[in-house]
N, C-alpha and C positions, 0 to 999 in steps of 0.2 A: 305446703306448710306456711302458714298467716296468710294465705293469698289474698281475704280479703281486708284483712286489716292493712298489708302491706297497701292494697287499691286504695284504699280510703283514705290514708296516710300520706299518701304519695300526692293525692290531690291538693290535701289541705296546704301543704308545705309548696307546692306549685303557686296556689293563689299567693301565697305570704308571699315567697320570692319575684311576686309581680309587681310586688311595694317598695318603691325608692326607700318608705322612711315608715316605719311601725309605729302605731300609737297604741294606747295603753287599749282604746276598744279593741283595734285588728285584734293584739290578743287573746283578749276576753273571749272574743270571737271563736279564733282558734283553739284555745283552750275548752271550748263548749263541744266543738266537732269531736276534738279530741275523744275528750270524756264521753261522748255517746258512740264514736268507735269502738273503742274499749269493752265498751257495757257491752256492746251488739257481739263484739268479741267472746263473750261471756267471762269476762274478767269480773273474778270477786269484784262487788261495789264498793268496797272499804279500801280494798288495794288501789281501786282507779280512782278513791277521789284521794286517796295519798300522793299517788302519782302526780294526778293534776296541781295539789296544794304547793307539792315540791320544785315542778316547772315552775307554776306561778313564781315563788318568792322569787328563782331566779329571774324570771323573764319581762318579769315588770318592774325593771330597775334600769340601771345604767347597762347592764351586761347586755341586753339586747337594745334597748331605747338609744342608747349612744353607741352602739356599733354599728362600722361602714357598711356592712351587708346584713340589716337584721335577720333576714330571712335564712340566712346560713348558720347564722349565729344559733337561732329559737332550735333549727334543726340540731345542730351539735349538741343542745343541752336538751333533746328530747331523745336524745343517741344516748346521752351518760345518764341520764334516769332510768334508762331502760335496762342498763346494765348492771347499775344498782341495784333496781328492782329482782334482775333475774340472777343475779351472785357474782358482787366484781370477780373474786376467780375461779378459775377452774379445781375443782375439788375432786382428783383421781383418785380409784380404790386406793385404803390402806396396805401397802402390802409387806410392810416392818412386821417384825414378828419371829418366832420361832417356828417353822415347817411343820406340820400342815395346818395353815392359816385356812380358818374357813370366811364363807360367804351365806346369808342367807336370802333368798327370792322369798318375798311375802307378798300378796296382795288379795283380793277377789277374783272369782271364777271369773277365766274369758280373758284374762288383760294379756295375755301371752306371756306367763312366767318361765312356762316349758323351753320353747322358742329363745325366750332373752337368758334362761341356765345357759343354753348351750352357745349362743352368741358371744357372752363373756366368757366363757373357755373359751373359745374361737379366739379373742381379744388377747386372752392373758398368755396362750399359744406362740402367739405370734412374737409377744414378748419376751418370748424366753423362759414362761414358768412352766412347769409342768400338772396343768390342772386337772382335775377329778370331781365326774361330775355322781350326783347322787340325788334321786329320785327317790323322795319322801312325801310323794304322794300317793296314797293306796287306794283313794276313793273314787276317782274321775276313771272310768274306762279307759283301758289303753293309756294311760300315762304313763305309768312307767317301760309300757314300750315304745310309745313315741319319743323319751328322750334316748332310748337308746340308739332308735336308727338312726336319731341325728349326731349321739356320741361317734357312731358308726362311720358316717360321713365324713365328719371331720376327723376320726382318727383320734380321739383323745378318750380314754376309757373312763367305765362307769358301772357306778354299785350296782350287783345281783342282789335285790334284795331277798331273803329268804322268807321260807310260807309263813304265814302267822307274826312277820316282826314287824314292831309296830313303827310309827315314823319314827319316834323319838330313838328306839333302839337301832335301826336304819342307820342314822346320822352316827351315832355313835360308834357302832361297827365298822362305819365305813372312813370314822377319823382314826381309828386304828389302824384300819386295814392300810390306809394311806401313809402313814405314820410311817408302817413298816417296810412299805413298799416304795419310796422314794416317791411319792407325791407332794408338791410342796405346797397344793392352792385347793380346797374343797368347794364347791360351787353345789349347795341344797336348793332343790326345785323341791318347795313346800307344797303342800294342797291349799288350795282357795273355796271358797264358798261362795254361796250366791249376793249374800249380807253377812256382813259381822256379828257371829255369833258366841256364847261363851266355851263350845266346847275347842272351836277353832282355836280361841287364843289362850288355851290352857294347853293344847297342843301345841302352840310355838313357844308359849313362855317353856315347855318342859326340853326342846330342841336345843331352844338359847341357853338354857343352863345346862344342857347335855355337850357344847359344842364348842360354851363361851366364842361366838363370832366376831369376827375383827369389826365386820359390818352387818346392820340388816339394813337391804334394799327395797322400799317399796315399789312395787309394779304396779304403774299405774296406764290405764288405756286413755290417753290423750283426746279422743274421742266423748269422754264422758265429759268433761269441760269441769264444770264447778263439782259435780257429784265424787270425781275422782279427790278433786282438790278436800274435800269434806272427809273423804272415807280415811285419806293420807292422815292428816289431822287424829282421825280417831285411833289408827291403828299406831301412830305415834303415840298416843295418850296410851294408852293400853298396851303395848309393848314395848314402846321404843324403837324408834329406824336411825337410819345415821342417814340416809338418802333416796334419792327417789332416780326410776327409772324411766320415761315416758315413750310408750310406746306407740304405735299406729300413728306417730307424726305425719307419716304422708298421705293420710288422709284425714288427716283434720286442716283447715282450711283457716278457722277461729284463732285457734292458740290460746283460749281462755286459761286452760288448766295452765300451762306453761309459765304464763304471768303472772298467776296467782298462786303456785304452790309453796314457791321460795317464804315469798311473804306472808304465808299461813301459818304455815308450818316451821320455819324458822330452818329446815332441811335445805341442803343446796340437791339441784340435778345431778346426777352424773353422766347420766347417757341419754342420746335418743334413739326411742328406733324407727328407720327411714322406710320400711318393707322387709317382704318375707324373706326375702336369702340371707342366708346364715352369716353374711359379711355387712350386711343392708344395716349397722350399727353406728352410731358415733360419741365422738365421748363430747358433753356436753361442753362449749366456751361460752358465756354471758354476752361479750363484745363481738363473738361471731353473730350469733344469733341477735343479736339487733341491729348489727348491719344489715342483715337478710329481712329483717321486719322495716325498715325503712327504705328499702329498695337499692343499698348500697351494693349488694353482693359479696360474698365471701370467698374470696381469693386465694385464702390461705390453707380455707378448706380444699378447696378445688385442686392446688399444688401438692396437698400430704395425699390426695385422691391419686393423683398424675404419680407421684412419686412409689403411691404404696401398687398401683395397677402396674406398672411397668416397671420390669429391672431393667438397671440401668447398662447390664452387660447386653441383652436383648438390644435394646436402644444402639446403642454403637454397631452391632452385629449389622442394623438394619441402612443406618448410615453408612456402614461402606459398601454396604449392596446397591444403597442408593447413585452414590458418586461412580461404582463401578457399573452401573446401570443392568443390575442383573437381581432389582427386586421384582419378585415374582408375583404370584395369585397365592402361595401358600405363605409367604412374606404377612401379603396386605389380609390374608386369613386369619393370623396370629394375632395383629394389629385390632381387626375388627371385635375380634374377642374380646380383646383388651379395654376396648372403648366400651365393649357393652355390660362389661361387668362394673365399670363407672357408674351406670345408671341410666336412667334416660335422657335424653337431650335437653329434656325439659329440665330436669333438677341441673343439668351441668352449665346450661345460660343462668339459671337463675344465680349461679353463684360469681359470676364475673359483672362486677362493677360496669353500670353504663348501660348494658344491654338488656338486663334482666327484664324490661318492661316487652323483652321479644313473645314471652310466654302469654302474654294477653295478646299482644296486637298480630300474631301468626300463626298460623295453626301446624305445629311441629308434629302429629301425629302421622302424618303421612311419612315422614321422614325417619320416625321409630322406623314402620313400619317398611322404609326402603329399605333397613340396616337389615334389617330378619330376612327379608326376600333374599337379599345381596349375600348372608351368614349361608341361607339354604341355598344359590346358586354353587357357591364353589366347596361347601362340603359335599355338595353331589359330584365333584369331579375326581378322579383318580390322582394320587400323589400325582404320577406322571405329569398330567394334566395341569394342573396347580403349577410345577415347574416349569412345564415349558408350553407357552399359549399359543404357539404354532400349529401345535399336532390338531386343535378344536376347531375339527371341520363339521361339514354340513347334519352329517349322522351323530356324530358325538354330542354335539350342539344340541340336538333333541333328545337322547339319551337323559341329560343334565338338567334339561327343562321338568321332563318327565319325574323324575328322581326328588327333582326340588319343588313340586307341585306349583311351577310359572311356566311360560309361555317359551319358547325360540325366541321372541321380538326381546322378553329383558334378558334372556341371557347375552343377546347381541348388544344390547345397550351397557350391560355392564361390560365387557369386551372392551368396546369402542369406549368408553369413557378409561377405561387401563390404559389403552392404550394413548391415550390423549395425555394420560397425567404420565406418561414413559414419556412422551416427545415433550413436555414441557420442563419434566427434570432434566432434559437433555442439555434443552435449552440454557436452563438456571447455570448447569455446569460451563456449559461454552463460555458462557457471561462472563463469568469468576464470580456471580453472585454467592454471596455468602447467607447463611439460614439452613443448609440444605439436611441439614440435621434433623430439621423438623420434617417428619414424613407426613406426606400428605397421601388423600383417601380420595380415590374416583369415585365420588359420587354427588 
């Protein structure tokens, strides 16, 4: 996500901070890199030179020319433009109202409307609401059963729609249906097209007024850079959205659409999505996300991630197993789990301040891939096993190898490193060193 804007960024504000004292050129200068980062970025051209025009007034004045560290300075006010730019605050669904509030997913074919319906029930779930999800698209093959297996998944129900009803009666049957049946939160996956068409938006303009929704959300694939930012634009002009959704964030590398959508379309973000699992969602911050674009890192993210992967009763649980020196393999098996539904290594450096520049200068894919080897060695062992790592002798030991498609050599490595991180907690404890709270991973 920016990866290379963040690169490029990162450099210019290096050279600056290499300058005792900034003159009105260095910035010009800077201000030019800027600006053709941006572009490369594929940031609307009207938004990037607003941006720049805005730095500028600031930064060629006292605010940086008379500041003791210009170089921190130029950075901080290219920190608060950016926040500007992407919506100083955060703007959560509406969710005031009389029960059953609905929601509507609008966008073009492909942007993963299907996918982001059910992730925001996943979201409002977890909240406490009780949502219902409804598939009002009848055109696209299999859509209205791919959102059910994912309703399925997560456990939160969703409209049958009956033979011959059309979307518009769909929606409306199922704010009934909801109505009646203690549903508080309606979540419509619309059909998309390949282009904006008129039969399309006579079909949602008849939803909207069938459903009157709290919000319409535009889905847009983050991927498309300016095209999306364009399309948002028009399907505002022609329906009206209250927000936008961006998806396939984690492989877009640019962040064009990101920079430019706010400012186009006058819509704030409210979510991004990170990848395909059902949790792989986040609700959009302006001032997260330009830490993360200047290479600050996002810490805060990272803590509501720590917090919302791990309960906190868990936590404790493992702690006095620790100090009791009787954490186990099915222990550190729970834990691994935990870590991996985080994400990968790589998004969880990127978000801590300081180090994020690990994701260039190291190659962390060997170390996903130690965590998966390590996930398959000890779900191939028997509870038994898992608790007590005495019994895994020389046969069982191949058993395990066998079962987890690796070798004898790393089931003994992983072994021998457990057991390393058992005599070092030992250790901690002898000490009276304090921390011990924090559990650590043999690997």
């Amino acid at each position: 996500m920016f990866e290379n804007l963040t690169d490029k960024l990162s450099l210019i504000f290096k050279d600056l901070r290499g300058y005792g004292k900034l003159s009105e050129k260095n910035i010009q200068d800077a201000l030019r890199e800027i600006r053709m980062s941006l572009l490369e970025a594929d940031v609307n051209f009207k938004v990037a030179k607003n941006f720049i025009d805005s730095v500028k007034s600031r930064a060629i004045g006292r605010e940086v020319l008379g500041s003791i560290t210009p170089g921190q300075q130029m950075s901080k006010i290219v920190h608060e433009e950016l926040i500007h730019l992407l919506g100083e605050k955060n703007e959560g669904l509406r969710l005031a109202g009389s029960p059953p509030i609905s929601f509507m997913l609008v966008g073009l074919q492909g942007t993963g409307k299907t996918v982001t319906s059910a992730k925001i029930a996943n979201l409002l779930k977890e909240k406490g609401r009780n949502p219902y999800l409804v598939p009002a698209d009848i055109y696209r093959p299999a859509a209205i059963e791919q959102l059910h297996k994912l309703s399925d998944q997560l456990k939160i129900e969703a409209y049958f729609p009956r033979e011959h009803e059309k979307p518009s009666e769909i929606c409306r049957n199922a704010l009934d249906f909801a109505g009646n049946n203690g549903f508080d939160t309606l979540i419509i996956d619309t059909a998309g097209r390949l282009h904006i068409d008129e039969a399309l938006m006579e079909e949602l303009q008849t939803i909207k007024e069938e459903t009157n929704p709290s919000e319409i959300l535009f889905v847009a694939d983050a991927m498309a850079g300016q095209d999306a930012v364009n399309v948002a634009k028009k399907f505002d002009e022609l329906l009206g959205i209250d927000g936008v959704i961006l998806t396939k964030m984690d492989g877009d590398a640019r962040g064009g659409a990101a920079l430019s959508i706010k400012a186009v379309t006058g819509k704030p973000i409210k979510f991004l999505g990170t990848g395909e699992k059902l949790d792989a969602i986040e609700e959009f911050h302006a001032d997260r996300v330009a830490s993360r674009i200047l290479g600050m890192g996002d810490i805060v993210s990272l803590v509501e991630k720590v917090q919302k992967t791990f309960e906190e009763k868990k936590v404790k649980e493992l702690e006095k197993k620790i100090r009791k020196e009787t954490f186990t393999l099915e222990d550190f098996r729970y834990q691994l789990k935990q870590i991996r539904k985080m994400g990968s290594l790589e998004d969880i450096i990127g978000m801590i301040p300081g180090i994020g520049r690990m994701k260039k200068d190291s190659n962390l894919e060997p170390a996903n891939t130690e965590l998966i080897k390590i996930g398959a060695i000890i779900d191939s062992m028997t509870i038994k096993e898992r608790e007590n790592h005495a019994i895994l002798n020389g046969s069982r030991r191949k058993r395990i190898a066998r079962g987890s498609g690796t070798t004898v050599q790393d089931v003994n490595r992983l072994m021998n490193n457990y057991l390393k991180m058992k005599r070092m907690m030992k250790r901690l404890k002898k000490s009276g060193m304090k921390g011990l709270g924090k559990v650590s991973l043999p690997f």
